[in-house]
C-alpha positions in Angstrom: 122.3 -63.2 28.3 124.1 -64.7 31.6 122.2 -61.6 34.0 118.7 -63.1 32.5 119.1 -66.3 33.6 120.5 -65.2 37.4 117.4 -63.1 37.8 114.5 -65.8 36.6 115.2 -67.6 39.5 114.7 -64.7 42.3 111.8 -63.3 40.2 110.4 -67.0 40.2 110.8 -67.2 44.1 109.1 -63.6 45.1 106.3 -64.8 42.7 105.5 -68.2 44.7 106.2 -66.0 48.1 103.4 -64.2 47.0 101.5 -66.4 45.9 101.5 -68.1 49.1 101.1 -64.8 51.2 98.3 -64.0 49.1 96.6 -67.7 49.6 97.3 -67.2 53.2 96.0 -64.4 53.7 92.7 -65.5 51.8 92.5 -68.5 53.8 92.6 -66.7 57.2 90.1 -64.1 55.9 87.6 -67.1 54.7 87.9 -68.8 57.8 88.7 -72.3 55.7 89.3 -75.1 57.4 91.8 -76.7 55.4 95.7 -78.0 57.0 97.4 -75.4 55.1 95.4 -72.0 56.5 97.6 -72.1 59.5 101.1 -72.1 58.0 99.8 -70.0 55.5 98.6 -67.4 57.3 101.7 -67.3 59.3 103.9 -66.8 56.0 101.2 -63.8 55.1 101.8 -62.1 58.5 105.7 -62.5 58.3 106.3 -61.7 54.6 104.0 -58.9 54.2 105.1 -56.3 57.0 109.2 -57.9 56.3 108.5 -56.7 52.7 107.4 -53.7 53.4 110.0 -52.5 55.6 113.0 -54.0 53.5 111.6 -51.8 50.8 112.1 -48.6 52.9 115.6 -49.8 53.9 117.2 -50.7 50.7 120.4 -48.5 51.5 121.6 -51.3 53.8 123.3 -54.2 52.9 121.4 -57.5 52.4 121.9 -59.6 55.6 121.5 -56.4 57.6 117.9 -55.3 55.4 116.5 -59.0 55.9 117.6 -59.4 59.8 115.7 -55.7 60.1 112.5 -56.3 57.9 112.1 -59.7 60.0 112.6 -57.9 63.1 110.1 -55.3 62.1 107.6 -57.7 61.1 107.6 -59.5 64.1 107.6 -56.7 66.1 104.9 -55.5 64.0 102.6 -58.3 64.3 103.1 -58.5 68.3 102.0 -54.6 68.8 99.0 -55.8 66.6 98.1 -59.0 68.7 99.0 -56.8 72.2 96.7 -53.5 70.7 93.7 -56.3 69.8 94.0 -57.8 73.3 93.8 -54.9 74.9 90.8 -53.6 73.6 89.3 -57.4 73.9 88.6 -57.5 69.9 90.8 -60.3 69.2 89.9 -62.4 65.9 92.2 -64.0 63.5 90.4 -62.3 60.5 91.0 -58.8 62.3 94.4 -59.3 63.1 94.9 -60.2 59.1 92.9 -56.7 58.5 95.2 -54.8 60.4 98.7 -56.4 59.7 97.9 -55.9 55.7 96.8 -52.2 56.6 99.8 -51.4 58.5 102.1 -53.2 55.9 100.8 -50.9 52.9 100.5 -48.1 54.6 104.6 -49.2 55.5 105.1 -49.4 51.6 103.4 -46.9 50.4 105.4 -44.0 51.0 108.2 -46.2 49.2 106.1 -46.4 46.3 105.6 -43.0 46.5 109.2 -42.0 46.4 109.9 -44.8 43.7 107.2 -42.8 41.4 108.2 -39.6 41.9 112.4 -40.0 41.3 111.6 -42.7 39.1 114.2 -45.0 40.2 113.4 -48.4 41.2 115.1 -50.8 43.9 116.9 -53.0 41.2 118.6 -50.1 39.8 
């Protein structure tokens, strides 16, 4: 009864960070002016590439998997911004586009693997 009650509250956190990804990233894409677009946003374009890639590293340890999945991300998200300024197409709504792509196509593979052994992460 006691491992129910340690999990809730991870489970309850992931499910407001994506809830918050997935209002940022709706947000940016609408172009809404609102105060909270901004930080938003910003959590979308962290959290969903960091995700991804601390899915495809779960063999390491956890300080090591989040350090890495941040570093990714943000490395990520500046060979987006550098790749749309080079080709002059900057926009906020493209740069949303692109960072989502690339962080599914990231986790896909993962997903594939997870379907085809059948063993999940939080085995």
């Amino acid at each position: 009864m006691r491992s129910s009650h340690t999990k809730a509250p991870s489970a309850l956190l992931a499910g407001a960070a994506t809830a918050v990804a997935a209002v940022g990233a709706l947000l940016a894409l609408t172009d809404t002016g609102t105060a909270l677009r901004g930080p938003a946003a910003l959590f979308f374009l962290l959290a969903a590439p960091a995700t991804a890639i601390g899915a495809a590293l779960r063999g390491l340890d956890p300080l090591g998997r989040v350090l890495s999945a941040l570093a990714g991300a943000v490395a990520l998200d500046m060979l987006v911004a550098q790749g749309m300024l080079a080709v002059h197409r900057w926009s906020v709504t493209g740069g949303v586009v692109a960072v989502g792509v690339l962080s599914a196509a990231l986790a896909l593979p993962v997903l594939i693997r997870e379907g085809i052994s059948g063993k999940h992460p939080q085995e």
